[in-house]
DOSEMI-436205 format. One line per 5 residues: number of its first residue (from 0); their letters; for each residue x, z, y of C-alpha. Coordinates in nm, 3 decimals, padded with zeros to 5 digits. Layout:
// residues N
NUM> a> X:Z:Y | ...
This chain:
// residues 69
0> xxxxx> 00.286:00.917:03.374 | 00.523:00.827:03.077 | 00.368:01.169:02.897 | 00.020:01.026:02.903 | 00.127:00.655:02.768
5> xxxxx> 00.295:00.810:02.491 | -00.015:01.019:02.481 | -00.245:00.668:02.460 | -00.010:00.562:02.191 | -00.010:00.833:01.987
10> xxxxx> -00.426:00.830:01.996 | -00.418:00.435:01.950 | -00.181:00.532:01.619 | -00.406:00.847:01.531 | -00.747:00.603:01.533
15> xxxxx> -00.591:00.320:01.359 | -00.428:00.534:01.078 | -00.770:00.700:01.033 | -00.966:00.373:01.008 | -00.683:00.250:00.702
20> xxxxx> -00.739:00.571:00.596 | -01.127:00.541:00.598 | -01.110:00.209:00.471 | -00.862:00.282:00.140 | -01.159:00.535:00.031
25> xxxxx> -01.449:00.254:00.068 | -01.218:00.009:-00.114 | -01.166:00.284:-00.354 | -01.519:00.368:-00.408 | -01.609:00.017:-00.444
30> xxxxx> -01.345:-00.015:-00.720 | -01.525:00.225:-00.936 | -01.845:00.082:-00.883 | -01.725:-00.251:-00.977 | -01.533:-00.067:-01.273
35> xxxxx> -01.855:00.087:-01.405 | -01.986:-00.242:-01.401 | -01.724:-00.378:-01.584 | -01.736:-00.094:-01.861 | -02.113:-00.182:-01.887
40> xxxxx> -02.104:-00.540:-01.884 | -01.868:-00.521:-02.161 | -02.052:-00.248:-02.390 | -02.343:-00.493:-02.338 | -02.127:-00.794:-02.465
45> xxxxx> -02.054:-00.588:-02.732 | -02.331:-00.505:-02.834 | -02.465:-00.851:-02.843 | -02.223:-01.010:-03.030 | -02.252:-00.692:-03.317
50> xxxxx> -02.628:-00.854:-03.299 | -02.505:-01.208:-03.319 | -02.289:-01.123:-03.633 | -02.639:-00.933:-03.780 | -02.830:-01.276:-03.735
55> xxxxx> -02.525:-01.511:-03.892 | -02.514:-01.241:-04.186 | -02.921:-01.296:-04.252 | -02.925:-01.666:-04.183 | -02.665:-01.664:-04.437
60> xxxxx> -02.853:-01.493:-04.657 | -03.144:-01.633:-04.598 | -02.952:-01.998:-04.683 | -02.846:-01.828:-04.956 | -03.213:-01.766:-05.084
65> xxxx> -03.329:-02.160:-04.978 | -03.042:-02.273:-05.181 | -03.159:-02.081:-05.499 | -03.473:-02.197:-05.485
């Protein structure tokens, strides 16, 4: 009988270490998502302060014109 608990044990260990196991590569794979979201929220922030810096540059310029005039 002491075979077979050891037995239960080892498949109670066995499922458990497969489920961490199963988990750590959904947790990793929603890392990267979130990662790639990251990457493109920021090339997007980038991008829109490269167009806020175009608009300061032609308001100043355009200031520049009202003030000659």
């Amino acid at each position: 009988m002491e075979v077979f608990a050891e037995v239960d044990k080892f498949s109670l260990l066995e499922a458990k270490i497969n489920k961490i196991i199963q988990e750590t590569a959904e947790l990793k794979a929603d890392n990267e998502r979130l990662q790639e979201s990251i990457n493109i929220k920021e090339n997007e922030i980038r991008g829109l302060k490269d167009r806020i810096s175009q608009l300061e540059q032609e308001r100043e310029m355009i200031l520049g014109k009202i003030d000659v005039l």
